[in-house]
C-alpha atoms as a printed R data frame, in Angstrom:
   type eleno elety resid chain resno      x      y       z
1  ATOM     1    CA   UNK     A     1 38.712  6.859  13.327
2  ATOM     2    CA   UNK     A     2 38.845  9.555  16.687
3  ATOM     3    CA   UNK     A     3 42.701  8.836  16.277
4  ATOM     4    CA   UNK     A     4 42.914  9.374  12.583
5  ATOM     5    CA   UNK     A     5 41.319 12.663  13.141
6  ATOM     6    CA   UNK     A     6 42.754 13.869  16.238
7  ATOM     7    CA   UNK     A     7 46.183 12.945  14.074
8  ATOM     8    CA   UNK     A     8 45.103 15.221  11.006
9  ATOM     9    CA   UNK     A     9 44.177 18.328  13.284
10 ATOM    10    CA   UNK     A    10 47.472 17.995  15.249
11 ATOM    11    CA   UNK     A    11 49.075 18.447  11.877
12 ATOM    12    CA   UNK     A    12 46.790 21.133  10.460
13 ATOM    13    CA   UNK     A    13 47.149 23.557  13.381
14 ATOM    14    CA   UNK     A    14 50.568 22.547  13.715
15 ATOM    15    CA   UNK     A    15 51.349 23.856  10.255
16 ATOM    16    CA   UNK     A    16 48.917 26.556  10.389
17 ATOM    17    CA   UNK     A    17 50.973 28.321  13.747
18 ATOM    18    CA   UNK     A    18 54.419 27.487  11.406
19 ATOM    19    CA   UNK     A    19 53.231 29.524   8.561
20 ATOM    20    CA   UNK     A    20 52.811 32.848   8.873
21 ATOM    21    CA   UNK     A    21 51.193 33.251   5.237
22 ATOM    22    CA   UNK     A    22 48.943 30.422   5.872
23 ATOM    23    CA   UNK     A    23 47.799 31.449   9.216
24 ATOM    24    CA   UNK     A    24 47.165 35.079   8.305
25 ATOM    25    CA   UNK     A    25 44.908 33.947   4.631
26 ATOM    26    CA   UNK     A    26 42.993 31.229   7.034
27 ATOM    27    CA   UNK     A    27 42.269 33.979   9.384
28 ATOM    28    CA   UNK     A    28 41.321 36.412   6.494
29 ATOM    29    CA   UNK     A    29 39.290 33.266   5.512
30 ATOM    30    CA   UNK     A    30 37.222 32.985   8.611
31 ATOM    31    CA   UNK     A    31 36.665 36.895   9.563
32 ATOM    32    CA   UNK     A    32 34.576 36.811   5.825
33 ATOM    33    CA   UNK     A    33 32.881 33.982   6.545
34 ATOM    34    CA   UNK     A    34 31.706 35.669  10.047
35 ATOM    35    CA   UNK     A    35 30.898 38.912   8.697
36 ATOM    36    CA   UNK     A    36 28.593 36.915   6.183
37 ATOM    37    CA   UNK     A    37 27.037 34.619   9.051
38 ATOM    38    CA   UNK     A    38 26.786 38.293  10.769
39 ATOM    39    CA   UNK     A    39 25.403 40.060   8.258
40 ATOM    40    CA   UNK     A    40 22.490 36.990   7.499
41 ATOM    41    CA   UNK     A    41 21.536 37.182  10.721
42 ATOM    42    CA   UNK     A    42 21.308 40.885  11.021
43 ATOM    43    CA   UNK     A    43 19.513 40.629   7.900
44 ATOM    44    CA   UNK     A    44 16.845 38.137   8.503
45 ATOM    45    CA   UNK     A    45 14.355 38.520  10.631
46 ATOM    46    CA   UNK     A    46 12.165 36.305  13.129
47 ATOM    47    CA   UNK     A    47  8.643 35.399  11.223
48 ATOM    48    CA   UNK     A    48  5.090 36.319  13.038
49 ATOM    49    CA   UNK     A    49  3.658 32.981  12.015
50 ATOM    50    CA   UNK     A    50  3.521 30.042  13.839
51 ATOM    51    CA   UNK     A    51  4.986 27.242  12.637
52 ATOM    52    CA   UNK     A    52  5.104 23.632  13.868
53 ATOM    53    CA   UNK     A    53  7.292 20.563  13.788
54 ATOM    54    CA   UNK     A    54  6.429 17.295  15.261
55 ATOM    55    CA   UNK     A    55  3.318 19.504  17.186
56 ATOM    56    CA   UNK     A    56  6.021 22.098  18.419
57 ATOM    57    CA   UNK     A    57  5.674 25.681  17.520
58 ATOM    58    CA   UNK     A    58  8.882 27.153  16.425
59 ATOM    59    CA   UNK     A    59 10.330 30.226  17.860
60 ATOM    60    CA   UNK     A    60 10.704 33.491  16.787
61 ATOM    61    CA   UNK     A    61 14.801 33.005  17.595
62 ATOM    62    CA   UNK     A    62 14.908 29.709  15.781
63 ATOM    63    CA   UNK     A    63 12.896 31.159  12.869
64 ATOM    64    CA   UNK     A    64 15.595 33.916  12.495
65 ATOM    65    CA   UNK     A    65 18.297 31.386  12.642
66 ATOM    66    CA   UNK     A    66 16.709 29.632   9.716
67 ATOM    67    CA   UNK     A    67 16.213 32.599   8.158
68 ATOM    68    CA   UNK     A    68 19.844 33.948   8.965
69 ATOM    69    CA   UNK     A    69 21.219 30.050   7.410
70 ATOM    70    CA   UNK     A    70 19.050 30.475   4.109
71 ATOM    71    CA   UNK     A    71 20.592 34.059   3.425
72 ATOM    72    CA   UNK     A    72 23.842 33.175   4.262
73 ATOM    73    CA   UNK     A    73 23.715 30.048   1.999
74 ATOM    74    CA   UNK     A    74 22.188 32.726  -0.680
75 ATOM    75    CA   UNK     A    75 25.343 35.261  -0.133
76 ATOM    76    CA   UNK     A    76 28.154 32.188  -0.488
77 ATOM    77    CA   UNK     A    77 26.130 31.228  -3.877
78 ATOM    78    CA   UNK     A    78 25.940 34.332  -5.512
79 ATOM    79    CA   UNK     A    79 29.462 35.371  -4.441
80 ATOM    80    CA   UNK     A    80 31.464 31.855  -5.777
81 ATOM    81    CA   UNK     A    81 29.310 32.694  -8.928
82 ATOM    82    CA   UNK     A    82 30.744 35.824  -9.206
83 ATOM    83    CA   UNK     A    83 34.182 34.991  -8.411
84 ATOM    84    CA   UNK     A    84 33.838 32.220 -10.725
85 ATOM    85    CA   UNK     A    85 32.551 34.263 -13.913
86 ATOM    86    CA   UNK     A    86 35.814 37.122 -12.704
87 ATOM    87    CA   UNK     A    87 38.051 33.947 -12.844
88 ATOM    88    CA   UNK     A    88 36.856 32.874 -16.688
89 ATOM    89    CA   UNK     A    89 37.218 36.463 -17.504
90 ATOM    90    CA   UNK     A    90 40.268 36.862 -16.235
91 ATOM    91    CA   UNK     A    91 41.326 33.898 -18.266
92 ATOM    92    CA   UNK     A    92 39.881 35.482 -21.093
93 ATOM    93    CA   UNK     A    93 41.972 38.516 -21.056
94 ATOM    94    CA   UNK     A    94 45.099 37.519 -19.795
95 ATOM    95    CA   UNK     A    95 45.857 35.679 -23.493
């Protein structure tokens, strides 16, 4: 299984670096992705009250990143159903 995956990312980043195109939608890609992870986190904010798992009180900082993961999650949702409804229109005008 390691060697099966070790195989596939040899290959991936091997064909990412070859392809210019590739490489510079992939980075495109990922520099969205962290300015939504940014902007969750920037967003959210830590919560005042205590909460508890297993007898342990949260933190503020792990609050916020929960916080930060549920926003995110909430930006990626609304924005592939947007993108989905501009594709269908798209598809609607283009005939």
């Amino acid at each position: 299984m390691i060697i099966t995956v070790l195989f596939v990312l040899i290959f991936v980043l091997k064909n990412l670096f070859t392809n210019t195109a590739t490489l510079k939608n992939t980075l495109i890609s990922v520099g969205v992705f962290a300015a939504v992870l940014i902007i969750a986190y920037a967003v959210s904010g830590g919560d005042a009250t205590p909460y508890f798992y297993n007898g342990i009180e949260a933190t503020s900082g792990e609050s916020q990143m929960v916080g930060a993961g549920l926003i995110a999650f909430y930006i990626l949702i609304a924005s592939a159903a947007v993108i989905m409804l501009l594709s269908g229109v798209k598809k609607l005008t283009n005939k």
